[in-house]
Backbone as a ProteinNet text record, in pm:
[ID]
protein_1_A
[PRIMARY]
XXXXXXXXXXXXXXXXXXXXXXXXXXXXXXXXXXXXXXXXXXXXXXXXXXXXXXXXXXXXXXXXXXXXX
[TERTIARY]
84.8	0	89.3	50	110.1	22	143.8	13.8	33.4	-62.9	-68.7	-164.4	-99.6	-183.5	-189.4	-316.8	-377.7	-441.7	-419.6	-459.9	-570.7	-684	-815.8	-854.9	-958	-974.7	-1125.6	-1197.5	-1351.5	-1428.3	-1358.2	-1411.3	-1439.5	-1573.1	-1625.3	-1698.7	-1747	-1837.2	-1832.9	-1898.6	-1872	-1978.5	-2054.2	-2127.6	-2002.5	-1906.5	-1818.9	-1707.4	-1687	-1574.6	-1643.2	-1815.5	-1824.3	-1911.9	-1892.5	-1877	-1765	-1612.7	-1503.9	-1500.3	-1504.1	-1467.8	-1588.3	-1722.2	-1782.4	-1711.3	-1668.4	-1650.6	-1513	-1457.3	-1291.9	-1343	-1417.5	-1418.1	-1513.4	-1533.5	-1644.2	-1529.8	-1407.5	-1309.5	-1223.1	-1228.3	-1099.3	-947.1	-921.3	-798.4	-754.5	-869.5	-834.3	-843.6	-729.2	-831.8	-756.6	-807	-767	-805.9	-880.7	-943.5	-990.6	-873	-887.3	-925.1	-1043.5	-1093.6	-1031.9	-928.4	-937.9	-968.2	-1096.5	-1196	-1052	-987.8	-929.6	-830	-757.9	-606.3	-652.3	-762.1	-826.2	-736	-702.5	-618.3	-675.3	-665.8	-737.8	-592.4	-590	-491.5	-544.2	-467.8	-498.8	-437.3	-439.1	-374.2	-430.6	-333.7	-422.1	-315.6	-382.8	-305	-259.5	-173.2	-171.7	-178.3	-216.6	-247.1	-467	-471.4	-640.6	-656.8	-629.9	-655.6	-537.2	-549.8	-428.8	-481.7	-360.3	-380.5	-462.1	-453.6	-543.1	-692.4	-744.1	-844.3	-915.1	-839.6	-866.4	-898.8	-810.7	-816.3	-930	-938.8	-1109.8	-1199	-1198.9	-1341.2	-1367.8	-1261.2	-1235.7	-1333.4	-1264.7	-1329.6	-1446.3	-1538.6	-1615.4	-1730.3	-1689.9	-1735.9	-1794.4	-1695.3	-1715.6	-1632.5	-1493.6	-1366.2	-1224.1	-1191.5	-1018.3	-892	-840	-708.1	-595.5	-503.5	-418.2	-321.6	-179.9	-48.9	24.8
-118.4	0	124.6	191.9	339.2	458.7	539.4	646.4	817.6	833.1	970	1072.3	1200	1288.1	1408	1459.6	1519.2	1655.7	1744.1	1910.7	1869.9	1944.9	1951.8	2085.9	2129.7	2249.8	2254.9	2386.5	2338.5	2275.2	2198.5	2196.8	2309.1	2353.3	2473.6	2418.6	2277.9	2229.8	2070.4	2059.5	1916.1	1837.7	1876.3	1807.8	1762	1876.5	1848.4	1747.6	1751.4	1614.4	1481.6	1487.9	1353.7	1290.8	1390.7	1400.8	1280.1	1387.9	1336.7	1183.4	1169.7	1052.4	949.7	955.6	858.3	822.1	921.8	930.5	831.7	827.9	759.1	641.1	582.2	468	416.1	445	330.8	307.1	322	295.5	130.3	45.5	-56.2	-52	-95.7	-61.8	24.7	99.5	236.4	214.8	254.7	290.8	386.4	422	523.5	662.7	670.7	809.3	903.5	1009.9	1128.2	1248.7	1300.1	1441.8	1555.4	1680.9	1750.7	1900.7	1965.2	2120.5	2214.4	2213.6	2338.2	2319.5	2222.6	2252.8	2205.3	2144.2	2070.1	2029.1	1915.1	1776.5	1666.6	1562.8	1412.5	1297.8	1206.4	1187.9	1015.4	927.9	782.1	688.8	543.8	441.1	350.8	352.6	269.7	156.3	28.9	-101.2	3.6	31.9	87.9	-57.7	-182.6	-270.9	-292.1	-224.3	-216.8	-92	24.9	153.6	216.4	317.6	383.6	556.9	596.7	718.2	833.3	803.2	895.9	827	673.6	685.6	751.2	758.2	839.2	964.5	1020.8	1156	1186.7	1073.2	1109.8	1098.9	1069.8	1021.6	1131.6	1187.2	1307.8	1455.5	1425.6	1502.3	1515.6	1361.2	1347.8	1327	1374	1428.6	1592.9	1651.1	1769.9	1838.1	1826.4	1883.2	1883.1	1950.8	1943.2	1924.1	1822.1	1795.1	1867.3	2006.2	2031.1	1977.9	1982.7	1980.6	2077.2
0	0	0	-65	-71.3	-23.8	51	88.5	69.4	28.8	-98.5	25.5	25.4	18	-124.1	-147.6	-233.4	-249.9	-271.8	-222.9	-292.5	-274.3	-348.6	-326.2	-459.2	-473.7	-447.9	-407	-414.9	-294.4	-178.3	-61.2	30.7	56	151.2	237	268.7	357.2	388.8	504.3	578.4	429.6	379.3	257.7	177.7	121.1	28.1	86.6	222.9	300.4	287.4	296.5	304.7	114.2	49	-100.6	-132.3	-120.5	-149.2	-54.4	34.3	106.6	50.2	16.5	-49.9	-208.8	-299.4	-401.3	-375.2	-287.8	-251.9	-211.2	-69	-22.5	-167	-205.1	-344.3	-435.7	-414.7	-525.7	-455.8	-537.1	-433.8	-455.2	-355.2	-308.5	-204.3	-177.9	-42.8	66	122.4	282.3	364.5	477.9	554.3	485.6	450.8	357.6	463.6	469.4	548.1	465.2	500.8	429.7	511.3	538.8	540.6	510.7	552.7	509.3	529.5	661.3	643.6	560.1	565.1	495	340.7	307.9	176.4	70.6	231.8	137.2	172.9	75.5	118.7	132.9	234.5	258.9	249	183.3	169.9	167.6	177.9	150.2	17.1	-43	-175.9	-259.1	-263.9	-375.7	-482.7	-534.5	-680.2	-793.6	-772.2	-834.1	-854.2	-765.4	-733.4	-821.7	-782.2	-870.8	-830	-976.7	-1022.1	-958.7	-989	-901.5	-1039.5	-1120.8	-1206.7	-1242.3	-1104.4	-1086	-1016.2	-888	-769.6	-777.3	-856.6	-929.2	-1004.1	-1091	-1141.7	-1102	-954.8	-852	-806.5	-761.8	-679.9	-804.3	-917	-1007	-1076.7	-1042.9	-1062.6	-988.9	-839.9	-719.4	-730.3	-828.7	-833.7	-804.2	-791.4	-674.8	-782.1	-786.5	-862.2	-761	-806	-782.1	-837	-752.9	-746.2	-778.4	-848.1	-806.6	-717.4
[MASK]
+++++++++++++++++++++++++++++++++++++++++++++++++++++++++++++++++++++

């Protein structure tokens, strides 16, 4: 397991933390899926044999939320 944190753009509310964290735990391979509002980073453990990190990325985006570099 590898573990990634992720800036995200677009979180303003406890709706949008538990957005992102459904949009993450429905993916396999994850776990430990930390939403942080203030600092709005998501912080995880993930198989990179289960999903790839430009899945995650598109969950996240297809949550409604942009992923930073």
């Amino acid at each position: 397991m590898e573990k990634k944190v992720l800036k995200v753009e677009g979180m303003s509310c406890e709706h949008c933390v538990k957005a992102v964290t459904r949009a993450l735990e429905s993916l396999p391979g994850l776990a430990g899926v930390a939403v942080e509002l203030k600092s709005g980073t998501v912080s995880f453990r993930f198989d990179p044999g289960k999903t790839s990190l430009k899945d995650i990325e598109a969950a996240i985006d297809d949550a409604g939320y942009t992923v930073v570099a």
